[in-house]
C-alpha positions as CSV (number, residue, x, y, z in Angstrom):
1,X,0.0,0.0,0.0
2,X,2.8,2.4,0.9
3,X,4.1,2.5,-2.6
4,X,0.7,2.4,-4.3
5,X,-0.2,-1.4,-4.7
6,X,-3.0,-2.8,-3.2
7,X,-2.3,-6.1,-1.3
8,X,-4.6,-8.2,0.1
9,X,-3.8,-11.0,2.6
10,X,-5.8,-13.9,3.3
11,X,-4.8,-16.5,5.1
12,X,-1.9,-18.1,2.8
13,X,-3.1,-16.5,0.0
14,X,-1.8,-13.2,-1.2
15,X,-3.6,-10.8,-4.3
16,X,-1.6,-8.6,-5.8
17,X,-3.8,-5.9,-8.0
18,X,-2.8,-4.3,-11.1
19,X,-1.1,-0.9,-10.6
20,X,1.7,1.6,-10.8
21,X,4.4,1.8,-7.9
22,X,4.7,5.7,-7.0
23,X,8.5,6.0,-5.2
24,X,8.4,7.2,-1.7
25,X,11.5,7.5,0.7
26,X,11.7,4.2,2.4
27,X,14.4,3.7,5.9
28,X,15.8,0.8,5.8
29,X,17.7,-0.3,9.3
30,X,21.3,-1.2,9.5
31,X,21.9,-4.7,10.9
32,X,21.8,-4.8,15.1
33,X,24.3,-8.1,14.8
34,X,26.8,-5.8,13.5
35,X,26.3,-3.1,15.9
36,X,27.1,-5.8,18.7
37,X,30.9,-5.0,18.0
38,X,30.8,-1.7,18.4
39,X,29.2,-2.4,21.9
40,X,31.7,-4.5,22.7
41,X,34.6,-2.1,22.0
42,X,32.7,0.4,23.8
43,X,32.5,-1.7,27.1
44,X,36.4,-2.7,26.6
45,X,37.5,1.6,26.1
46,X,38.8,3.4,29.3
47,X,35.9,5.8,27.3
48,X,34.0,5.7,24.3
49,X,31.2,8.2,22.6
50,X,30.1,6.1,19.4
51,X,27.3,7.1,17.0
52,X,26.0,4.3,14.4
53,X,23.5,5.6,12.0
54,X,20.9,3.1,10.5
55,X,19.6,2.0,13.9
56,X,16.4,3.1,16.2
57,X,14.7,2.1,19.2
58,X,11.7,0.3,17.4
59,X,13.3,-2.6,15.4
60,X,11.7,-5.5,13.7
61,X,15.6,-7.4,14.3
62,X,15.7,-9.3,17.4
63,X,19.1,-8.3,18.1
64,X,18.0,-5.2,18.5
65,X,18.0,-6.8,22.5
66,X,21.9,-5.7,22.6
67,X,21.1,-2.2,23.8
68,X,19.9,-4.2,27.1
69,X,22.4,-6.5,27.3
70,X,25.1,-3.9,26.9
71,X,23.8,-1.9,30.0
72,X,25.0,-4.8,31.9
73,X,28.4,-3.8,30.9
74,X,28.3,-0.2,31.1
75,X,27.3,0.7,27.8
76,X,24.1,3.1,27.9
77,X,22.4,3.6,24.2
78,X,21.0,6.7,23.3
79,X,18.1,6.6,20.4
80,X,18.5,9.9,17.3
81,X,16.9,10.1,14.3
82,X,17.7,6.7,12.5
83,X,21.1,6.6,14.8
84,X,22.0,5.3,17.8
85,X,24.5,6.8,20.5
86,X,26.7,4.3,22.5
87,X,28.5,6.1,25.8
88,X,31.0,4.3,28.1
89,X,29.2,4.9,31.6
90,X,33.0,4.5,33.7
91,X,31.1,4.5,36.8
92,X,29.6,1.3,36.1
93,X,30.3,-1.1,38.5
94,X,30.7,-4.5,36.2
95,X,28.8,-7.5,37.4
96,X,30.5,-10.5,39.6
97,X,29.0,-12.7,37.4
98,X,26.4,-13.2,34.2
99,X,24.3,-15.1,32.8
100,X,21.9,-14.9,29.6
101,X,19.9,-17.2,27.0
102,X,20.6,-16.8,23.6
103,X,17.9,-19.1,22.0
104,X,16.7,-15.6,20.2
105,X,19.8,-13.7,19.8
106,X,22.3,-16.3,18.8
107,X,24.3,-14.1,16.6
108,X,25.2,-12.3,19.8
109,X,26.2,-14.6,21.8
110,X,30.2,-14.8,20.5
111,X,30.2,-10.9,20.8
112,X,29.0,-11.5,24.8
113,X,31.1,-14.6,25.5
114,X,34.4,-12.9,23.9
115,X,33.0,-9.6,26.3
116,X,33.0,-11.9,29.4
117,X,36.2,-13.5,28.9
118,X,38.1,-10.2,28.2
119,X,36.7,-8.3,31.7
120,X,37.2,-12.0,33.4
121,X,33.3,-12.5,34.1
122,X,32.4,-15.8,35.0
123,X,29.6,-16.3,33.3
124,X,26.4,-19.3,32.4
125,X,25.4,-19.6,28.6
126,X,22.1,-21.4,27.0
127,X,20.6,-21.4,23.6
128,X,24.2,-21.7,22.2
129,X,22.5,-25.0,19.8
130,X,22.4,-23.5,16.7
131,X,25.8,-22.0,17.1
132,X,27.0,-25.4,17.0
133,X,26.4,-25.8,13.0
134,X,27.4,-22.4,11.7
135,X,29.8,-21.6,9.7
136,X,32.1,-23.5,12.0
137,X,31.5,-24.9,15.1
138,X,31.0,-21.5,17.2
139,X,30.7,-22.7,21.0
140,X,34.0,-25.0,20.1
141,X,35.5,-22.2,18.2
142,X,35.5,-20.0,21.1
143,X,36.5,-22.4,23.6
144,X,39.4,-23.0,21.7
145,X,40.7,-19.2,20.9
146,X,39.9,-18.2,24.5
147,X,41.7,-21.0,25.8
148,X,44.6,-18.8,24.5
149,X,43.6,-15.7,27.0
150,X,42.9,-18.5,30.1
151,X,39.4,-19.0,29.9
152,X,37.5,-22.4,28.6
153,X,33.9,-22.0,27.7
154,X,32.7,-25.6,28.3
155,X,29.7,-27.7,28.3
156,X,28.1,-28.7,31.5
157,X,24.9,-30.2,29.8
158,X,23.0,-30.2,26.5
159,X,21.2,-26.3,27.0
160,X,24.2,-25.2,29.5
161,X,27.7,-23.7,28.8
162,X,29.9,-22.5,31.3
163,X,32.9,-19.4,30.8
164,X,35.3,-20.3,33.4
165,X,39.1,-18.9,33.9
166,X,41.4,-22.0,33.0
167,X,44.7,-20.1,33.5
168,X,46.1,-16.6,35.6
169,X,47.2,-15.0,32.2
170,X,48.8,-11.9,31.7
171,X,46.9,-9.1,29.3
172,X,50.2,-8.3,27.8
173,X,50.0,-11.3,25.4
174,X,49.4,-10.9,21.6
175,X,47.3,-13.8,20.7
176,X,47.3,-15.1,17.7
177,X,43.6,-15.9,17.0
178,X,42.2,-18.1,14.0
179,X,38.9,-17.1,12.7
180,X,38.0,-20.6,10.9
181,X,36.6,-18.4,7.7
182,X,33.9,-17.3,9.8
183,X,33.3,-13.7,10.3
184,X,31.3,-13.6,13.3
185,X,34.5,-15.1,14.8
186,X,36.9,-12.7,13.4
187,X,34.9,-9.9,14.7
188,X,34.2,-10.9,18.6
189,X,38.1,-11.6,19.1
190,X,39.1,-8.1,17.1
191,X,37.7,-5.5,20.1
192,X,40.2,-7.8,22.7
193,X,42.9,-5.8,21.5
194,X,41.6,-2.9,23.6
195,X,42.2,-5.3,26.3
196,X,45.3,-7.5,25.2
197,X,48.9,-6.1,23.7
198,X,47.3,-6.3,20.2
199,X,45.8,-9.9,18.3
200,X,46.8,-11.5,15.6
């Protein structure tokens, strides 16, 4: 209807009528999965003030829940005009401990983990299943490239993974991180540099 074709809808059926499409101006939202990074750096910075354009407070994209996730961290989100304003809040005290089901956000769930491990948050994981047949394996993925800063993210049951420090390692280490040709991977390790002496 917006760009002058009359749709109906019933039940599985849909009627398209003859007509002319009249252009209109039409938003289109930038991709929440994406933003996640951004979070993350901001929650590693000493301080951070980061505006990503695309993005508003009423999202048809699940992972839109990253904004709420991220205040767990420190990260406060501030809704513009078709942007979004990200602001390190250094007062934050940063939880003892976390714990989140990812059943409807797995695309987040590396950027989190990776979070966790860096700022040495033991944390509980569910919902991680679908994770499992991604472009690689993502739950063993991460167990093994964290393994490499001292934490193991490990399996307790089928719906229950656990981030746990393995090792007292120091943050001057420059990991040298394999991404297994899948770009969610390359992406959550990146933002550790903030935290480590540079990654490979």
């Amino acid at each position: 209807h917006y760009f002058g074709i009359d749709v109906n809808m019933e039940g599985n059926t849909i009627r398209v009528k003859r007509g002319k499409y009249i252009p209109r101006e039409f938003f289109i939202e930038a991709d929440w999965s994406a933003a996640s990074y951004y979070y993350m750096i901001t929650a590693l910075a000493k301080e951070a003030e980061i505006t990503l354009h695309g993005l508003e407070s009423e999202s048809l994209q699940g992972d839109s829940i990253i904004a709420s996730i991220f205040q767990n961290f420190g990260v406060e989100t501030r809704y513009q005009n078709h942007a979004i304003q990200l602001t390190k809040n250094v007062r934050h005290i940063v939880p003892s401990e976390f714990s989140y089901n990812f059943l409807r956000c797995p695309d987040l769930a590396q950027t989190v983990i990776a979070l966790c491990a860096a700022m040495h948050i033991p944390a509980k994981f569910q919902g991680l299943q679908t994770l499992l047949i991604k472009e690689t394996d993502r739950v063993k993925a991460l167990d093994t490239e964290l393994s490499k800063i001292g934490c193991r993210l490990i399996s307790t049951d089928d719906d229950n993974w656990q981030l746990v420090k393995d090792t007292d390692m120091s943050l001057s280490i420059r990991p040298i991180f394999a991404t297994y040709d899948d770009h969610r991977m390359a992406m959550c390790l990146a933002p550790l540099a903030l935290k480590l002496d540079g990654v490979e």
